[in-house]
Structure formats: structure tokens, C-alpha cells
C-alpha positions as CSV (number, residue, x, y, z in Angstrom):
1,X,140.8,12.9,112.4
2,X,137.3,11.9,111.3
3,X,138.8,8.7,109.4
4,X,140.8,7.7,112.4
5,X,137.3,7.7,114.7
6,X,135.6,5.7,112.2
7,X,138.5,3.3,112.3
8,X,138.6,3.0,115.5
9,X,135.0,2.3,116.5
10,X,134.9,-0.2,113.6
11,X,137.5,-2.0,115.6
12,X,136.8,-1.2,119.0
13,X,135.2,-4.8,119.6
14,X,138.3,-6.6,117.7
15,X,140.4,-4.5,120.7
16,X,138.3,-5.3,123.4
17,X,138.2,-9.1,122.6
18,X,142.2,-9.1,122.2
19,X,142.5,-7.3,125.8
20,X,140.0,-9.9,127.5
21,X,142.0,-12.7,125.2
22,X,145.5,-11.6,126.4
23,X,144.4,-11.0,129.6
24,X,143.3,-14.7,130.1
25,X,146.3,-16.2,128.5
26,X,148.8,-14.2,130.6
27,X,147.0,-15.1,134.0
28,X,146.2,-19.0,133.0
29,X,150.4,-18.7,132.3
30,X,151.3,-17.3,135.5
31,X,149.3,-19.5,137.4
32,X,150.8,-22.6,135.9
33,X,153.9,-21.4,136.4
34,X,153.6,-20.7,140.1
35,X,154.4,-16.9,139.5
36,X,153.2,-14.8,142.3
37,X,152.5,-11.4,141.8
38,X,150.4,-8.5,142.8
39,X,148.2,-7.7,140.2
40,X,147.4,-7.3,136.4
41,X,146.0,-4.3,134.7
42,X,144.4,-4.3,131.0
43,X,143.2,-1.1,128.9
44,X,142.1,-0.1,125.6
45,X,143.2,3.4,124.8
46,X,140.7,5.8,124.4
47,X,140.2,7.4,120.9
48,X,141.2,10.5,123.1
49,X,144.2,9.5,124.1
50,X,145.1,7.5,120.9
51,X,144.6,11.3,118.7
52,X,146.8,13.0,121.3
53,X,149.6,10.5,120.8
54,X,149.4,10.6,116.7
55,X,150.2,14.0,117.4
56,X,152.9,14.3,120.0
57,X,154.0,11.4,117.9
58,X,154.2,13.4,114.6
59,X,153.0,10.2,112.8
60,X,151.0,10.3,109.5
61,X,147.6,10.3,111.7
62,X,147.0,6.5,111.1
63,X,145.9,4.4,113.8
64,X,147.9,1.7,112.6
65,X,150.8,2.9,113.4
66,X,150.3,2.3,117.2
67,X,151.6,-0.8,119.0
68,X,150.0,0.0,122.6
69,X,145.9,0.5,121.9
70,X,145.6,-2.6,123.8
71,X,148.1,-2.7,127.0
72,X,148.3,-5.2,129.8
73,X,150.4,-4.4,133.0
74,X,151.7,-7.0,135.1
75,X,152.9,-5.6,138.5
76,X,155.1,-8.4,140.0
77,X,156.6,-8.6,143.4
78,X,160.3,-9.1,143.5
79,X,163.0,-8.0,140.2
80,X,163.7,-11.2,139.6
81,X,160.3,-12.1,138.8
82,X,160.5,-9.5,135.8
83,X,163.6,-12.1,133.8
84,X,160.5,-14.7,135.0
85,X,157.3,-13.3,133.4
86,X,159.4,-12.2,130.7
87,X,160.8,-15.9,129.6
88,X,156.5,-16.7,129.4
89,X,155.9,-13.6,127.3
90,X,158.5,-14.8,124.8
91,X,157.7,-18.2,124.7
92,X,153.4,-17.8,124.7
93,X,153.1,-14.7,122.5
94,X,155.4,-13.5,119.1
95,X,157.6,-10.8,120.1
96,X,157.5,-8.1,117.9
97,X,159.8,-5.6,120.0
98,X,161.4,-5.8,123.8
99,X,162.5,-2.4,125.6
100,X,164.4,-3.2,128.6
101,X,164.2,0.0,130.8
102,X,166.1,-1.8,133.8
103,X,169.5,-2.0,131.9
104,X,170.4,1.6,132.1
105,X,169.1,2.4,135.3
106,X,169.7,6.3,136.6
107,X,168.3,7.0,139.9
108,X,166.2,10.3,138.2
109,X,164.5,7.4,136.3
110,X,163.3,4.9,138.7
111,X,159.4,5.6,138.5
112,X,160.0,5.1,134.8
113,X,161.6,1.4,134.6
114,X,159.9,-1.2,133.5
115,X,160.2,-3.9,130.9
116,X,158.0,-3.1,127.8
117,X,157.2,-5.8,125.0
118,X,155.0,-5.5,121.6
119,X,153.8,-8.6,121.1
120,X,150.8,-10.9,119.1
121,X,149.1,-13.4,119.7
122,X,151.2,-17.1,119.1
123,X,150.4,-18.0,116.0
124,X,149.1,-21.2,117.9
125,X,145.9,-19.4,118.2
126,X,144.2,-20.2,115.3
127,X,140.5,-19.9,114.5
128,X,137.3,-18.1,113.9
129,X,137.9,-17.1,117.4
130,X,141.4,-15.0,117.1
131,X,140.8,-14.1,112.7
132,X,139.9,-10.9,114.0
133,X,142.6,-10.1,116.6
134,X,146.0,-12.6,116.0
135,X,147.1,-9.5,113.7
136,X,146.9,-6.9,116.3
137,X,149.7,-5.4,118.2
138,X,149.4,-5.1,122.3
139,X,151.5,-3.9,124.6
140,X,152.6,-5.5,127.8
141,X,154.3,-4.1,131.0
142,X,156.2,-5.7,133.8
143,X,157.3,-4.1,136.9
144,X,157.7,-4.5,140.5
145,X,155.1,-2.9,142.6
146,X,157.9,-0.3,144.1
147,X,158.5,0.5,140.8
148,X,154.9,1.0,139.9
149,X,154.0,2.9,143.2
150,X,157.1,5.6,142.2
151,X,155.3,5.9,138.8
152,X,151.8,6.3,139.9
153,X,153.0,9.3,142.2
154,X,154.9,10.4,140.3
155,X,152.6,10.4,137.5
156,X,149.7,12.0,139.7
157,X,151.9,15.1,140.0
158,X,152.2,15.9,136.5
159,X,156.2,14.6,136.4
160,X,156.3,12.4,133.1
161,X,159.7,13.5,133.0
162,X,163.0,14.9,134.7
163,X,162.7,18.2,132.9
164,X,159.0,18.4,134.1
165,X,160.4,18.6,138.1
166,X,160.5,21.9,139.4
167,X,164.3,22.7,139.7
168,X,164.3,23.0,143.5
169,X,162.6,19.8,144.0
170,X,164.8,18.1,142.3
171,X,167.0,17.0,144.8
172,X,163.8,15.1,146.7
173,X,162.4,14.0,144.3
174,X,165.2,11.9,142.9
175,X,166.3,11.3,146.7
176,X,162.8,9.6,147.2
177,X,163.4,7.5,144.1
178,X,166.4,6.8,145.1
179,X,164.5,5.2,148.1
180,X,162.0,3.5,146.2
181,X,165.2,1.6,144.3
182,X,166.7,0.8,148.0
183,X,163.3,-0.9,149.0
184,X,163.2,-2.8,145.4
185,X,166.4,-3.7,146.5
186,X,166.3,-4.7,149.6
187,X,163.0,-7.0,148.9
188,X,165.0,-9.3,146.5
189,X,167.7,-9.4,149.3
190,X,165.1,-10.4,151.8
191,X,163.6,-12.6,149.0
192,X,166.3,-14.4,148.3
193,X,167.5,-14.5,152.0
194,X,164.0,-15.9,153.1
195,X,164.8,-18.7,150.4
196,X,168.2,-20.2,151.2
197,X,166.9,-20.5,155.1
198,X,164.0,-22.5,153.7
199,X,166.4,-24.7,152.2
200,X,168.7,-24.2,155.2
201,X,165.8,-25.2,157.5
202,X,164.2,-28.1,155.4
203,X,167.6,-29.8,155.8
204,X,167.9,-30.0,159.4
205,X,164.1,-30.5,160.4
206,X,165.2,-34.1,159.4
207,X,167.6,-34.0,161.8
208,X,166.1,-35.0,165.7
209,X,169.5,-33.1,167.2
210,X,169.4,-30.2,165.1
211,X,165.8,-29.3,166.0
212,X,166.2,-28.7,169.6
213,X,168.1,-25.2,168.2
214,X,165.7,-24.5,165.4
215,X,163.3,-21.6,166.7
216,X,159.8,-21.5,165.9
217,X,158.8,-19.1,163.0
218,X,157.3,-19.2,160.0
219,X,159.9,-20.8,158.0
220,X,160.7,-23.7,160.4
221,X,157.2,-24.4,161.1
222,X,156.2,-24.9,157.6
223,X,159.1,-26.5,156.6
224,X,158.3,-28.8,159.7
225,X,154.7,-29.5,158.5
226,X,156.4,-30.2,155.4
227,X,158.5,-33.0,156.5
228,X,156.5,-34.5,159.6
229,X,152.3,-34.4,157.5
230,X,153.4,-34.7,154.2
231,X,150.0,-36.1,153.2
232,X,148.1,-33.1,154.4
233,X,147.9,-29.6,153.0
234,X,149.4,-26.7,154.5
235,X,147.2,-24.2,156.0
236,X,147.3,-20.5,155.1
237,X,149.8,-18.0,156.2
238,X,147.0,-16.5,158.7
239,X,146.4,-19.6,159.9
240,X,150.1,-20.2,161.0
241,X,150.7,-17.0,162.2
242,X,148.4,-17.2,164.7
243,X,149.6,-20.6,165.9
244,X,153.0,-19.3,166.3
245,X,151.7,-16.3,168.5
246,X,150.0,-19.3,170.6
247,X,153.0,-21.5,171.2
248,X,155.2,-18.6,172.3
249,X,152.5,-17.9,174.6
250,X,152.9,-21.2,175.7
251,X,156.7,-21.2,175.9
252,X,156.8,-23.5,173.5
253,X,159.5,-21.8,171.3
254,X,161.5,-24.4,169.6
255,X,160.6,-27.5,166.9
256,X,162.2,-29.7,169.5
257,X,159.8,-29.0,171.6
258,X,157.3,-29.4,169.5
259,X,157.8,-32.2,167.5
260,X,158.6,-33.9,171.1
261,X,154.9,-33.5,171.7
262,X,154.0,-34.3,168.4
263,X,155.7,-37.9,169.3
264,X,154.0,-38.6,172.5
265,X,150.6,-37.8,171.9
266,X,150.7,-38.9,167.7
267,X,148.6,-42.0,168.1
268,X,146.5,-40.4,170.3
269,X,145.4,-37.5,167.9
270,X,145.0,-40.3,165.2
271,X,142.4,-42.0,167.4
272,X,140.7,-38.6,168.2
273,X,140.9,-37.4,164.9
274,X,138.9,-40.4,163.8
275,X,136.8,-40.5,166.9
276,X,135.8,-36.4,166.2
277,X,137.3,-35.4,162.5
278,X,137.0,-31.6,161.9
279,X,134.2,-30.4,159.5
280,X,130.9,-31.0,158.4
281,X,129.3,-34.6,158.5
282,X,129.1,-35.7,154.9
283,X,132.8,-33.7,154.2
284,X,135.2,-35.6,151.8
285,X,138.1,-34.7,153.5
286,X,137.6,-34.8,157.0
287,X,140.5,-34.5,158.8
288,X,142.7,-32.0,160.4
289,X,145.4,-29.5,158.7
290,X,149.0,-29.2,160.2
291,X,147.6,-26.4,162.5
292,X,145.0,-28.0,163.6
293,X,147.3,-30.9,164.5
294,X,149.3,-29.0,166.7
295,X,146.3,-27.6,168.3
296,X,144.4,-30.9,168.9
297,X,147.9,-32.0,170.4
298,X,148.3,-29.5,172.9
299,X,144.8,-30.2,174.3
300,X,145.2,-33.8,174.7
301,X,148.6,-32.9,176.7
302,X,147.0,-30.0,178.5
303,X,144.2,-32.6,179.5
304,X,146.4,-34.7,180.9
305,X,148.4,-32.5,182.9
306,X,145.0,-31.5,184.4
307,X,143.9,-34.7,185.1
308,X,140.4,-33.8,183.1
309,X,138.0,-36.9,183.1
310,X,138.5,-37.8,179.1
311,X,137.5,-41.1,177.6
312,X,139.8,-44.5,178.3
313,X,140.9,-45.2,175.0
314,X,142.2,-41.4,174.6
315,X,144.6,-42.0,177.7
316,X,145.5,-45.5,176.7
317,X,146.5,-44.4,173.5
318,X,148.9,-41.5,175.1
319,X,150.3,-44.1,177.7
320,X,151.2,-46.6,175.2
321,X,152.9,-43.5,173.1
């Protein structure tokens, strides 16, 4: 075991510098290709942990012979984002070996699926940087996060494996993965749900007759923003959560209604907008987000209705709308 220690600290840099180098590439990758997901994990075994597995393993006690020293593990949102991450894994890094847990799934085996790859670095990185490291195997991980939170527990009670479960627990304990799979489940159903009425919804907002039925929630108000201030960016979830608590405060309930206000008061925003812009003096980008819109639009109508003293060229503006 002695030569296996000295092995590994000789390479313990070259491990550390592939980690930190995979790392980057996987998340730069992601990023670009609009993947959401919760998180990603890196490691370099310890030499603990790599002498215990040489000899569980049986193997001939040489460090080479393991794949997973350096492991990344991407914990994704949705199942079908696994197919996803996994297309980018085979087309940014040479595949040495794929393990696809998911295509045998048991219910007893839940907190153990997951889609394994040993991979390299793509022979496209080339250099003084990657000489050291473009040889090494890694190991990367992808699995949802109900997937991963079955595994952790799972994992913090000692059960690495059916046989490990206590024989009168057994029942639970695969009844709770068993839940675990119905919540994976039933994200990707709500997932996919949540997208066909975005499309559903995008296609109507065009549609003055249609809108008038269309209720306010998060969908229809951001596929609304969409369509009616396409030149301004969206604001953040938050953001546009809160403003939908506000209009049903309001009564205000339906697009209709809203993009009726929208109409009347339009020019008059524009002419407050650039009378008072949001922001700091000096700002680039001084003008208001679709929230802020909406906001701004609800005051000028609420001044009216109130008969507040506001300047001429405000009320012009609204009369001529």
C-alpha cells in the first residue's frame, strides 16, 4: 500500500487540476445550453477511500485501475434533463464507458439510479495546460434531485444496498422509494404540463378575444410581457409573483383586463417613463421592466379615478389615449 500512497500524492495535483478543469467545462456547457439544474458536485477521492475500494474491489492494488478518483455530480431537475446533460457529456468529453441505471428500474433501487459515464478530456484540449491530465479517467454522475435526496438518506443510514435493510423495514423503506419515484414522476408531468400551456397561452395572447378568458398567473403574464414589451427584459420570478398577488388584490384577474389598461394609458407611461425613468442618474438602461410597467400603469389610472392634481401633459396624454 506504501507504493500506491506515493503514487497518489505524486498525482494528487494532476487530480485536483482535472476536477477544477471538468468542473468548468461541464458548467460553461450547461450554461450555453440553457440547462437548468440544481447543482454540481466535484471530489477527489481520498487515498482512504481509494485503498478501501482496491480491496473490496479485489484489484491488483494499483491505482490505475480506478476510473472514479476524480467524480463530478450533476443533480438536474426534471428526468428528461438526464437524455439532455447526457447528449453534452458525449459530445464535450470521450466516453470511455456509459452505465445507464434508469433502464432497469426496480422500485427497491430508486435511491441508486443514476446515469454514470467514464469519460476524458476531448482530445480538443490540447496543451501544456491538459499534458498532465487529458489521460486521466473521471467520473461523472447525473440524477434528478428526488433521486439524489433518496440516495443521501438512504446513504446516511448505512443502506448501500437491499440486503443491508433490516428485514422488517423493508416494506417502508421501498414504500418511501416508491414515493420518491412518484414525485420524480410527477415533476416531469407537471414539467411538461407547465410547457404545452406556455405554448397554449403564447398563442392566444395574440388574440384581443381570447384574452378576456385568459386568467392571470404566472404563465399568461409572462407569456403576455413576452408578446406586448418585447424589447424589455423580463423581470424575475419574485418579481412577478408579487405583481400577481397585487392585481388580484385589485380585482384585476384577467389579461383582458389588463392589457385593456395597458392600451389606455400606453402613451401616457411612455411620457412618464421619460419624464421620471427608474434608476440611478447616469444608468445605461433607464427604463422600466414589464412589472414595473404594469405598476406605473395602475397609478396613472388610480390617479385619475382620484382626481389627484398631476401635471397637464400626463392627463393630455391619457385623454388622447
Amino acid at each position: 500500500m506504501d507504493k500506491i500512497r506515493t503514487k497518489y500524492n505524486e498525482k494528487i495535483n494532476d487530480y485536483k487540476s482535472l476536477e477544477v478543469e471538468a468542473k468548468y467545462i461541464l458548467e460553461k456547457l450547461l450554461i450555453k445550453n440553457n440547462v437548468k439544474i440544481n447543482e454540481i458536485s466535484s471530489r477527489v477521492k481520498t487515498i482512504e477511500s481509494i485503498v478501501a475500494k482496491l480491496k473490496l474491489k479485489q484489484f491488483s492494488h494499483s491505482i490505475d485501475e480506478l476510473n472514479d478518483i476524480v467524480g463530478l455530480r450533476v443533480v438536474c431537475l426534471f428526468r428528461s434533463d438526464i437524455e439532455v446533460i447526457g447528449a453534452i457529456i458525449r459530445k464535450s468529453f470521450l466516453v470511455i464507458k456509459e452505465d445507464n441505471k434508469l433502464e432497469n428500474f426496480d422500485v427497491s433501487s430508486f435511491g441508486y439510479m443514476s446515469v454514470h459515464f467514464i469519460v476524458k478530456l476531448s482530445p480538443e484540449c490540447s496543451g501544456p495546460r491538459y499534458d498532465n491530465i487529458k489521460d486521466i479517467h473521471l467520473e461523472i454522475q447525473i440524477r434528478t434531485i428526488s433521486m439524489h435526496a433518496w440516495a443521501t438518506i438512504s446513504h446516511y443510514l448505512d443502506y448501500k444496498a437491499d440486503n443491508d435493510v433490516p428485514k422488517e423495514m423493508r416494506k417502508d423503506f421501498f414504500a418511501l422509494s416508491g414515493l420518491f419515484y412518484v414525485a420524480d414522476t410527477h415533476f416531469e408531468s407537471f414539467y411538461n404540463d407547465s410547457k404545452t400551456i406556455k405554448l397554449k397561452i403564447s398563442e392566444i395572447i395574440d388574440k384581443p378575444s381570447e384574452l378576456n378568458k385568459q386568467e392571470v398567473n404566472t404563465n399568461s403574464l409572462v407569456a403576455y410581457f413576452r408578446s406586448k414589451f418585447p424589447d424589455r427584459e423580463l423581470n424575475n420570478p419574485h418579481s412577478t409573483s408579487e405583481l400577481i398577488e397585487q392585481l388580484y388584490e385589485l380585482n384585476l384577474t384577467t389579461i383582458g383586463v389588463i392589457d385593456d389598461y395597458v392600451n389606455k394609458t400606453w402613451n401616457a407611461f411612455l411620457e412618464y417613463e421619460r419624464y421620471k425613468p427608474p434608476g440611478r442618474e447616469g444608468d445605461t438602461d433607464r427604463i422600466f421592466w414589464p412589472v414595473g410597467i404594469i405598476r406605473c400603469i395602475l397609478e396613472l389610472q388610480r390617479i385619475i379615478n382620484l382626481n389627484v392634481v398631476i401635471p397637464k401633459y400626463i392627463i393630455a396624454m391619457i385623454e388622447k389615449s
